[in-house]
C-alpha positions in Angstrom: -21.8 67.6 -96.3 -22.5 69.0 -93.0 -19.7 68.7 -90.1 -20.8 69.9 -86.2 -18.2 71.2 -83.9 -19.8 70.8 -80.6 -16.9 71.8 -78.5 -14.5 73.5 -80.5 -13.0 76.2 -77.8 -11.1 72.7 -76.9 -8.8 73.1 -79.5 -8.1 77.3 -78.6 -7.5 79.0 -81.7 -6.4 76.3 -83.9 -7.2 76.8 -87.3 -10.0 74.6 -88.8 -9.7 75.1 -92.0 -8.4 71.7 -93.0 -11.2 70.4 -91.5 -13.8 73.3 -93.2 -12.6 71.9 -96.2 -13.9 69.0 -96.0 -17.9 70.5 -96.2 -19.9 72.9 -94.6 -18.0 73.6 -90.7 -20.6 74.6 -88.3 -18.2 75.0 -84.6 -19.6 75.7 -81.2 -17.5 76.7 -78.7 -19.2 74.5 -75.9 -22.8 72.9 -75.7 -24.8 71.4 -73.0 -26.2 67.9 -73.2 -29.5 70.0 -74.3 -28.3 71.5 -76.7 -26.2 68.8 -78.4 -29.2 67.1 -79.4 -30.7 70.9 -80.7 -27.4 70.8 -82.7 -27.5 67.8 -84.6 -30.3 67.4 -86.3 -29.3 67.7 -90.1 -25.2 67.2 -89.8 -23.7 64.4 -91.6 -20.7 64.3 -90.0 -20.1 64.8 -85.7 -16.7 66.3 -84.1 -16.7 66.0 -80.1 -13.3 66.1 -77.8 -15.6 65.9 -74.1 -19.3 66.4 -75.1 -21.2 63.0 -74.5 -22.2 61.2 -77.5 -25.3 58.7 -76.0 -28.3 57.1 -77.5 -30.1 60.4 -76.9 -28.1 62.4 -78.8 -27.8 59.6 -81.8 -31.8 59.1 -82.0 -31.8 63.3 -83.1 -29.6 62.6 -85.9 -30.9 60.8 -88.7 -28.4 62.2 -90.8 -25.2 61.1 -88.9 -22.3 59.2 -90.8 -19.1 59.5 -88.9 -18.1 59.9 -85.4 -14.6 62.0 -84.8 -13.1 62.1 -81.5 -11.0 65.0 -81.6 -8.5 63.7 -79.2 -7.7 59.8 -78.5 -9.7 58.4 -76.0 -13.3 57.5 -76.8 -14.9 56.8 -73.3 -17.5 59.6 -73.9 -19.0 58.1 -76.6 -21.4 55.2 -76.6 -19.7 52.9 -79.0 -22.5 49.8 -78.9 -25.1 52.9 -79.7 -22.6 54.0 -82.7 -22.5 50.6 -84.1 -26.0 49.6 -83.6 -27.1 52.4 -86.2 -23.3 51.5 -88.5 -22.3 54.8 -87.8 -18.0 54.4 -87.5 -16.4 56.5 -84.6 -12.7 57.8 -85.4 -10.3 58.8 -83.0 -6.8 60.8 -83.3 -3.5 58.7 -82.0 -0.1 59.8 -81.3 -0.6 63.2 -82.1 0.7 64.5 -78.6 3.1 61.7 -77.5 5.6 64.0 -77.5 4.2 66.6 -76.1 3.2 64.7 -72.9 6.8 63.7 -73.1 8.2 66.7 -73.0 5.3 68.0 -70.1 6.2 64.8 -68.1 10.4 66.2 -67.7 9.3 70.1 -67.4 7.5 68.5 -63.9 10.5 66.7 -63.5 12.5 68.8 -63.9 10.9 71.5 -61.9 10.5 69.4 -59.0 13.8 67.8 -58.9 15.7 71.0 -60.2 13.5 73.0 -57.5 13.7 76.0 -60.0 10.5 78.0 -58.8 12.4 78.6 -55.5 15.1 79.8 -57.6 13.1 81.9 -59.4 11.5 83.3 -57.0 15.2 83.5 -55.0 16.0 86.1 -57.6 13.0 87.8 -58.5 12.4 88.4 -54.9 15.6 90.2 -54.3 17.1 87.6 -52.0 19.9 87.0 -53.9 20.7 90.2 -54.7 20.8 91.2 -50.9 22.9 88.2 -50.2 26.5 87.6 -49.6 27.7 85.0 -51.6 27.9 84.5 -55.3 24.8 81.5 -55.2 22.2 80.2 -53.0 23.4 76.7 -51.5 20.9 76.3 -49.0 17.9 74.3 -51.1 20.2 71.8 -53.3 18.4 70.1 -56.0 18.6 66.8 -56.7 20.5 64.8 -59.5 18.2 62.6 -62.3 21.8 61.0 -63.0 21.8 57.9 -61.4 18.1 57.6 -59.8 15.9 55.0 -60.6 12.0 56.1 -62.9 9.1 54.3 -62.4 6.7 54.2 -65.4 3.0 52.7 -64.6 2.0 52.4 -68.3 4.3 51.4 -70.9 2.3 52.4 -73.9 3.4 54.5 -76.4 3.8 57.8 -74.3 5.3 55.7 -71.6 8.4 53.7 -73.8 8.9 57.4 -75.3 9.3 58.7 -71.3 11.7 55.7 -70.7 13.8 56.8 -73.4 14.2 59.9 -72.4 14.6 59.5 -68.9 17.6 56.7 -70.0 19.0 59.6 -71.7 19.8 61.5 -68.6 21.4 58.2 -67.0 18.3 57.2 -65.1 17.6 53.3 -64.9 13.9 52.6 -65.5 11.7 50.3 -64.4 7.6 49.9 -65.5 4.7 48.4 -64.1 2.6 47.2 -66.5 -1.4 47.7 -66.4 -2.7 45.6 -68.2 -0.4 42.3 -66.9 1.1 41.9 -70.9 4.7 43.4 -69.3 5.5 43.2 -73.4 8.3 45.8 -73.6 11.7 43.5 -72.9 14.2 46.8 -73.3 13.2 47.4 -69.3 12.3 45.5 -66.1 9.0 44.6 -65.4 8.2 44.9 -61.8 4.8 44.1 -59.1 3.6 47.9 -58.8 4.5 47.4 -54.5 8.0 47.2 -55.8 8.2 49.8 -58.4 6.7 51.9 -55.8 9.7 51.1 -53.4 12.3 51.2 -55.5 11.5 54.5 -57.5 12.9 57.7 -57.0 10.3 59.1 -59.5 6.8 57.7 -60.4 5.6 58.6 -63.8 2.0 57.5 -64.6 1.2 57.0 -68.0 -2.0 54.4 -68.1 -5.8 54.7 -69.4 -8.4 55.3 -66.9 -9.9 51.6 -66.4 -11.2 49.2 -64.3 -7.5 48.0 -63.6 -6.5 51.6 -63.0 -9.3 53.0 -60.8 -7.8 54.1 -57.4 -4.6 52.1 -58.4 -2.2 54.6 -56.1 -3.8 55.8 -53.1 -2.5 56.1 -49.3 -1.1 52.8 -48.4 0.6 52.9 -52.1 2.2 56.6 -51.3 3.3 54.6 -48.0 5.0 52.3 -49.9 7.5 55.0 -51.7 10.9 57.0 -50.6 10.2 59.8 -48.6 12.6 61.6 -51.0 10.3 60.1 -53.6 8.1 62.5 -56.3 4.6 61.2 -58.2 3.5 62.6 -61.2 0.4 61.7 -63.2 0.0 63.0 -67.3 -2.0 59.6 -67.6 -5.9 60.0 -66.4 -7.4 62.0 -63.3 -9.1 59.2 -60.7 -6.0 56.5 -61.2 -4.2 58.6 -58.0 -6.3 59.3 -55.0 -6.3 63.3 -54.8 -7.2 63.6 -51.2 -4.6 61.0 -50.0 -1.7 62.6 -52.7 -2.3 66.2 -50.7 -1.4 64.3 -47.5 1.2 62.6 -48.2 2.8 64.7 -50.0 2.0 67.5 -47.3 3.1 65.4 -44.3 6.5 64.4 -46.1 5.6 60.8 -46.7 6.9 61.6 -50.1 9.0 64.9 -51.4 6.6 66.0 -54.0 3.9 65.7 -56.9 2.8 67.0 -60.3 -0.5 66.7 -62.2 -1.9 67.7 -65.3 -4.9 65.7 -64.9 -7.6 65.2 -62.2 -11.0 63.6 -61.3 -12.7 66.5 -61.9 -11.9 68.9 -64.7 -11.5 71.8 -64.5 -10.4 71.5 -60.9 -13.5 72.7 -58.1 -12.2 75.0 -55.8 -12.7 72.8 -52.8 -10.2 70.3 -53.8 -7.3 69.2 -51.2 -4.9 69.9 -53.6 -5.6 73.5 -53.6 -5.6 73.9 -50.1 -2.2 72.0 -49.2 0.2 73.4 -46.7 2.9 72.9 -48.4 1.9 74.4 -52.3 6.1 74.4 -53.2 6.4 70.4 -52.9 3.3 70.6 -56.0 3.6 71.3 -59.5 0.7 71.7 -61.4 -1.0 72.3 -65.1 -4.7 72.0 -66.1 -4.7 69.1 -68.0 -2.5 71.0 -71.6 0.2 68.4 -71.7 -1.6 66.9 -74.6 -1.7 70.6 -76.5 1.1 72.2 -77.1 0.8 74.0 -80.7 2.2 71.7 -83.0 -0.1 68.7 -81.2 -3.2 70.9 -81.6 -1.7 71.3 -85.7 -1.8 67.5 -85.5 -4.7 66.7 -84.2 -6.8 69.0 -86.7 -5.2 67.2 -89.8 -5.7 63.9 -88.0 -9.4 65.0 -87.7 -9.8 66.2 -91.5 -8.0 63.0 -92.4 -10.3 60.7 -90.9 -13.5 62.7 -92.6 -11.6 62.5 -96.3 -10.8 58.6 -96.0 -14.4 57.7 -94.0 -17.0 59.9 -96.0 -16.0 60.8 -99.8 -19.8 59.4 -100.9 -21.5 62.0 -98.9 -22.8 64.6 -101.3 
């Protein structure tokens, strides 16, 4: 049995080898659309995380059995295709939940706690040259007390909640998809999440619902003393309007691991903000921290074992 990698430098340094034992591992570390279809021509079994999997690439391999998304969303595979030719795609879930988690309060908490001006307070030599044992004049702010605002209240997003309840926060959610299923929390109209938040936490898929769901006249809605941050999917807040608000104080501050475009072009507003200490940012790893990565590669050679055993 022959298993294609076509992006494996998505998963770092990972070991494969669970997944190598499964067959014959072939791994490239990236591939064009082009040569995708040069790559599949006599593999039985197909590993992708970003690469595009379309009725182009599935008409060059005959030989295809099994889809595996190495990650949990599926959007760049053409699932009708897939299923036309009874070829079953398998995904990996819950393998980073808490991961994110833990990404989603390191923004927080950076933001709210301000810590790289403290850092950089000490590193710099300011506080040495001071006069007084600590530096009073940047307070952070207290999560005790305030009031989180998850948009998504999926699996990553009831794990947040949790969490955040654990520091005293209350917690309110706007739900997506209009189900507003979990009863342990307020349900509220995004408008008055939005106004009533002291932190937004977006934790939704990337859909038709979601598209452009916070952009300027949404950041208009929150407290000025108010942060954003979105570990859900890049396009759900409007980057340009984000950098503006966030620059002309509408709200105190943002953080983003994901964005429309990934990586992140160098023109983008959010690079060239005036204010850069009101931003925290990461590029899109708050899924892959190491024991996540460990996951998703046994979640991966788990799928192959219980999908394929018949292929010789």
């Amino acid at each position: 049995m022959k298993i294609v990698f076509l992006d494996a430098a998505t998963l770092g340094e990972t070991p494969l080898d669970e997944i190598a034992a499964q067959g014959e591992l072939v791994t490239y570390p990236f591939s064009t659309p082009e040569e995708a279809r040069e790559r599949v021509g006599d593999c039985d079994v197909l590993i992708v995380n970003k690469v595009r999997v379309d009725e182009a690439l599935l008409a060059r391999a005959p030989r295809l059995r099994l889809i595996c998304e190495a990650a949990t969303g599926v959007n760049n595979i053409d699932l009708d295709a897939a299923a036309a030719r009874g070829i079953p795609v398998k995904n990996c879930a819950g393998y980073s939940t808490e991961s994110v988690v833990q990404s989603t309060f390191a923004h927080l908490l950076s933001l709210a706690g301000r810590l790289p001006y403290f850092d950089a307070c000490v590193k710099s030599g300011r506080y040495s040259a001071g006069r007084i044992f600590c530096d009073v004049s940047n307070p952070y702010v207290e999560l005790d007390g305030k009031t989180l605002g998850i948009i998504g209240m999926g699996t990553i997003g009831t794990r947040v909640a949790a969490v955040a309840a654990a520091f005293g926060m209350r917690v309110v959610y706007y739900s997506t998809s209009g189900t507003s299923h979990n009863r342990d929390y307020p349900s509220l109209p995004l408008d008055e999440l939005l106004a009533c938040a002291d932190a937004v936490s977006v934790h939704a898929p990337l859909n038709a619902r979601t598209q452009g769901l916070i952009g300027a006249a949404q950041l208009r809605k929150m407290k000025p003393t108010a942060f954003l941050l979105n570990l859900g999917r890049g396009g759900i807040v409007d980057e340009a309007a984000l950098a503006e608000a966030v620059d002309a104080g509408v709200i105190a501050g943002a953080a983003l691991d994901v964005y429309v475009r990934e990586p992140l072009p160098a023109d983008n507003p959010l690079l060239h903000v005036r204010h850069p200490e009101r931003f925290s940012f990461t590029p899109h790893v708050a899924w892959a921290s190491r024991e996540a990565l460990v996951r998703l590669v046994s979640q991966v050679a788990g799928n192959i074992r219980g999908t394929v055993l018949d292929i010789a």
